[in-house]
Every structure is written in C-alpha cells, then in structure tokens.
ZALUM-843295 format. One record per residue: x, y, z of N, C-alpha, C in turn. Coordinates in steps of 0.2 Angstrom, whole numbers, plus 5000, padded with zeros to 4 digits. Layout:
<nodes>
XYZXYZXYZ;...
</nodes>
This chain:
<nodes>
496249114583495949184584496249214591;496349184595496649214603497249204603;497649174598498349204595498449264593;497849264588498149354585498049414587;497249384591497249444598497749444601;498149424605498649434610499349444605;499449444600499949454595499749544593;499149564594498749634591499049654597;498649624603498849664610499549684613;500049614611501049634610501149684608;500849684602501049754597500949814599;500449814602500049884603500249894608;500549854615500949864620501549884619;501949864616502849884610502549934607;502249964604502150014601502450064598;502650114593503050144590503150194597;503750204596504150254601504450294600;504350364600504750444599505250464605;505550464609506050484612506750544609;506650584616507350634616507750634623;508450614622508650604630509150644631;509350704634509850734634510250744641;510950704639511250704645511850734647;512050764650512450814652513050784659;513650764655514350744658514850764655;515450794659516250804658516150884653;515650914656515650974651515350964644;514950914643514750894633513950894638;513450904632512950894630512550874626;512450814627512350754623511650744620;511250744613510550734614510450684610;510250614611509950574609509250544607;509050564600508450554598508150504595;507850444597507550374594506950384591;506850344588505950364585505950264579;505450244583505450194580504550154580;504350124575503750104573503850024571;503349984570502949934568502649914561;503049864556502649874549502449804549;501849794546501449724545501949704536;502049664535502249624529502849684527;503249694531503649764528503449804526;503049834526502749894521502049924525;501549884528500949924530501249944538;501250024538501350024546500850024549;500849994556500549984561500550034568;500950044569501050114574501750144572;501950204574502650224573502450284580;503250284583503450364588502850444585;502650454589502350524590502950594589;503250614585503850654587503750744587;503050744587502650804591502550794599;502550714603502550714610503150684611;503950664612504250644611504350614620;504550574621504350554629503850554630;503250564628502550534630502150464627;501750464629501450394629500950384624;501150424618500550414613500950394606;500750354601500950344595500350354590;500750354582500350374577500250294574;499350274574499350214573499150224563;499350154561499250144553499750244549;500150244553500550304548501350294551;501550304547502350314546502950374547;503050394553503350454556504250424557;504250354555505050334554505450354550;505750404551506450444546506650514548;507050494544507850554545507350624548;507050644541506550704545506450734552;505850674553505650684562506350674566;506650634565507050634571507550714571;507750724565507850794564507450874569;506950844567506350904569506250914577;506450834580506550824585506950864589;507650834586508550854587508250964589;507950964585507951044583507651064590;506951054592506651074597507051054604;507351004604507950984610508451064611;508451064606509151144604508951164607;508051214604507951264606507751254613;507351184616507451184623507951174628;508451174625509151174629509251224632;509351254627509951334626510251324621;510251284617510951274614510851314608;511451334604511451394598511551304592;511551274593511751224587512151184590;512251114584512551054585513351024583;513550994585514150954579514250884582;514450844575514750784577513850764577;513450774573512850714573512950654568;512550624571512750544567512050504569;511950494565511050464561511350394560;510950324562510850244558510350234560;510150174559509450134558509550074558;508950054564509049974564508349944564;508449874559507949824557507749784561;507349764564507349704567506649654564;506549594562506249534558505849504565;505249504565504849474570504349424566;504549344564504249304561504149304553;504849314553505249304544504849394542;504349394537504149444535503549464538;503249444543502549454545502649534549;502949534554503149564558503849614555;504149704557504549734557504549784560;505149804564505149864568505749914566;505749944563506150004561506350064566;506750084566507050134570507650164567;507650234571508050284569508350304574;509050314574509250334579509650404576;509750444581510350504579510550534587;511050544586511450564593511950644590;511950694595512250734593512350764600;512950824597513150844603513050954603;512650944609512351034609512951074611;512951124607513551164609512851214613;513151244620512951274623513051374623;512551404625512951484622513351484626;513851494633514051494636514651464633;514551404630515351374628515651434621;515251444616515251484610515551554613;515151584620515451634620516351624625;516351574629516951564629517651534623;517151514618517751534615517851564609;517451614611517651674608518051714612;518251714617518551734623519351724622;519151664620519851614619520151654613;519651664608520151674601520351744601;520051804607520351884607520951864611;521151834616521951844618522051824617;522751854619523451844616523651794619;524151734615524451684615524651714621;524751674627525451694632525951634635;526051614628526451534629527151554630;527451524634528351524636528551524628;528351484625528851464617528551514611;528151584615527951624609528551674610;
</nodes>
C-alpha cells in the first residue's frame, strides 16, 4: 500500500505539462510548444498539460488534452502574443515513454516553429519594390 501511495504522489509530482518557449537568436523567432500527460494501462489518462495555462502550474487531471489540436491552439495564442502575423517551417512529433512495461505511459507532443515577425514581412516587401542594383544586371 505505501508503494502505491508514493507511486500516486511520483505521478502527481511529474504531472502533465503544457509549455510555450519562445526564443529569439541571429534575427529568427523560434516558438516551442510541449504539452504532455500520464496514461494508466495506455489508455486511462491520469493528468495531461493545461494548454489554457501554458507555463503554469496546473494540469487536467483524468482528461486528455495530448494532441496535435492543443498544441496548435497554443502555437496560435504565442503568434498573437508575439506580434507575429504567422509561421513557417513547423514540424510536430511525439514521444512514448513505458514506465513499468504497460502500467505506466507518458505521451508528449512536441511542435516547433518559426514566427515570422510584422517588421520582417514589411521589410520584405521593401525588398521585392526595388530595383535589382547588381553590377551583373
């Protein structure tokens, strides 16, 4: 019995996690959005990421908020709190991990993309009205 309490308490300490990290190097705008959960026998979830608090310290207990979806919905509200008019180059996987053959599973979702800023969209609009002024035109 004082196994399975301290196995409930592990858990509920790991607990599903919703995260958005957005870091900004060499002129790019990078936003990285995790969001991973806890399933009992593969299938009953046990906690999963909040992806309404995203960085905060709260999860959805016995419901399932792991997938493409949320992390999407996430991605989106990072936009709009950036500045950014939109993205390119996103790329979504997901990763398994086995905690005591089938007993235990922790699913995650990962997606990375890159914000395009208004400031970059209007310089290159800038770019595309003049005129070439290359030696070899």
């Amino acid at each position: 019995m004082k196994n399975i309490i301290l196995l409930a308490a592990a858990v509920l300490a790991v607990s599903g996690c919703a995260s958005v990290d957005i870091s900004r190097e060499g002129g790019h705008t990078v936003a990285v959005v995790e969001n991973s959960g806890w399933y009992l026998f593969n299938a009953i979830p046990i906690a999963s990421g909040d992806p309404g608090n995203p960085n905060g310290r709260t999860c959805r207990l016995f419901s399932s908020t792991v997938n493409l979806e949320s992390n999407i919905a996430m991605l989106d509200r990072a936009i709009c709190e950036t500045g950014a008019v939109s993205c390119i180059d996103t790329v979504s996987y997901t990763t398994d991990e086995k905690v005591f053959a089938i007993l235990l599973r922790r699913l995650s979702y990962h997606t990375t993309a890159e914000l395009v800023m208004e400031q970059e969209t209007a310089e290159q609009k800038e770019e595309e009205t003049q005129p070439c002024s290359s030696p070899l035109m």
